[in-house]
Every structure is written in C-alpha cells, then in structure tokens.
N, C-alpha and C positions, 0 to 999 in steps of 0.2 A: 644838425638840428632838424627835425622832424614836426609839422607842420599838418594837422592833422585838419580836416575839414569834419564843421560839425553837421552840413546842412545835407541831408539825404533826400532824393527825390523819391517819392511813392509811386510805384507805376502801374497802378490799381488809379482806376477812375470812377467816380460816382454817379452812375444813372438816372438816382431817384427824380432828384431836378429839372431834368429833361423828360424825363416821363410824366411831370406833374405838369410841365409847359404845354406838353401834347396833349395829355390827356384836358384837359383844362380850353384851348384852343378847339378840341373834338366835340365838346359838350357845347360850345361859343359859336360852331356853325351848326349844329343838329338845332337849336334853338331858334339862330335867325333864318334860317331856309325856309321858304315855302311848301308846304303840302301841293303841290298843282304837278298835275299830270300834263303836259303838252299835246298837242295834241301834231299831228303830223302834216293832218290836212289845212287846206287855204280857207280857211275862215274868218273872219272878221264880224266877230261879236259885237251885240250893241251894248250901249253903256248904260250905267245905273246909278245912282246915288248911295243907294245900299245893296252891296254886295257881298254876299255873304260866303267865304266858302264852305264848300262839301266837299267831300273825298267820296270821288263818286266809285260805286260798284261794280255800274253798267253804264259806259261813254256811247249816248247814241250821238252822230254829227250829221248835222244837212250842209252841202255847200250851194253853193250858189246857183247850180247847172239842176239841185231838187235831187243829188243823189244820195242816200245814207249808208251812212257807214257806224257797222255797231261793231266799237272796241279798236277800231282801223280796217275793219275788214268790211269790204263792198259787198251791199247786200238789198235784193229788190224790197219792198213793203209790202209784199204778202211772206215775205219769211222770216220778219222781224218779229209777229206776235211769237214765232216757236223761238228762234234766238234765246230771247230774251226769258220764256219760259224757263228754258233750261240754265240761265246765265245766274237767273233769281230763283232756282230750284234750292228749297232746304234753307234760305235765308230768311228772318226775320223782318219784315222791314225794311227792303231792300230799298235800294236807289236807283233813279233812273235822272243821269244828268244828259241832258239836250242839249248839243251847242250846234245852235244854228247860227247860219251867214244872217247879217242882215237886213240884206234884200230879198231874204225868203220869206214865199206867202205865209200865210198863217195858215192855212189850210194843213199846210205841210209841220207843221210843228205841233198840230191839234192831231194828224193822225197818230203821232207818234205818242203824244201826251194820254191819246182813249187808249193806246194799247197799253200803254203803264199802268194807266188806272184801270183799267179789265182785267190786270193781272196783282192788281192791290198794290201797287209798288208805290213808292214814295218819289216826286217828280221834281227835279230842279231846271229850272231855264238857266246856262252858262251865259254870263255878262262880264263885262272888262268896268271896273271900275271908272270915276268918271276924274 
C-alpha cells in the first residue's frame, strides 16, 4: 500500500513583500532626517526662538580664537571677498550661512555679512534652537 503525500513545497520565494517593507522604511527615514550640514569646527552657536533652516550654499564659520573658515577650509579675511565671489559665481540668489561662536565680537560677523551683501548674496546667522 502506497501512500502518497499531497503537500509539495515551492522553492521559489517571493520578494515583492520585502521590497515594499524597504522600500517603504527608505522613504520613512529620507522624510524624518534633517537637512543640516555639520559642521566640523568647535563652535557653539547662540540660541533663538525662531529658528529657521536654510540649506546653505556657502558655510562661512568664525570660532572663537576670530579665525574663518569658508566651507572647512581656513582662510584670512582679505581672501574671503574672492572665495566667496567665485563660490556664488553664476548663482541666482545665493546664500551666505554664518555660524559664528558665541563669544565672537560682532565686528567679526559684520565683516563677513558686508562681504555677502557687496556681493548681493542672501545672509543667514546659523542659531541652535532654544
């Protein structure tokens, strides 16, 4: 007597499901993630009430010792208005985000801001929320 089994296994596997959990999961962090560029240098920005972000173009940074750095890269202030010239060459509109320490003068965050605006650029002060 012969005893035959009806139940066969498939050994083929279905993908789609697992690509819809990924795919689905992929769209779930591009949404919650933040746009902010880090920055590398030790600074410590001041806080604000309203703070808005910008995806900036052109990262200029003051630290605390008065040195800038446009984009990460150390750079005196006589060679920042050409920088920058060339950084916002051919854009419309450009940005010029600032993040300065907060124990820097103002003097030093005004020179940076006349070379933005001699160059027609758009100017944001970088703040850490409050």
């Amino acid at each position: 007597m012969a005893i035959k089994q009806e139940n066969k296994v498939d050994p083929t596997f279905n993908m789609s499901s697992m690509t819809d959990m990924i795919f689905l999961l992929l769209i779930f962090f591009m949404l919650t993630s933040t746009f902010v560029t880090p920055s590398g240098l030790d600074i410590s920005t001041p806080t604000s009430k309203s703070a808005n972000k910008v995806l900036p173009k052109v990262n200029v940074s003051i630290t605390r010792n008065g040195e800038y750095y446009v984009n990460e890269g150390k750079m005196p202030l006589s060679f920042i208005e050409d920088e920058l010239a060339s950084l916002l060459q051919g854009t419309e509109g450009g940005t010029v985000v600032i993040s300065a320490d907060k124990d820097v003068s103002v003097q030093l965050l005004v020179n940076v801001a006349g070379i933005a605006a001699k160059l027609k650029a758009k100017t944001s002060i970088s703040v850490r929320p409050e």
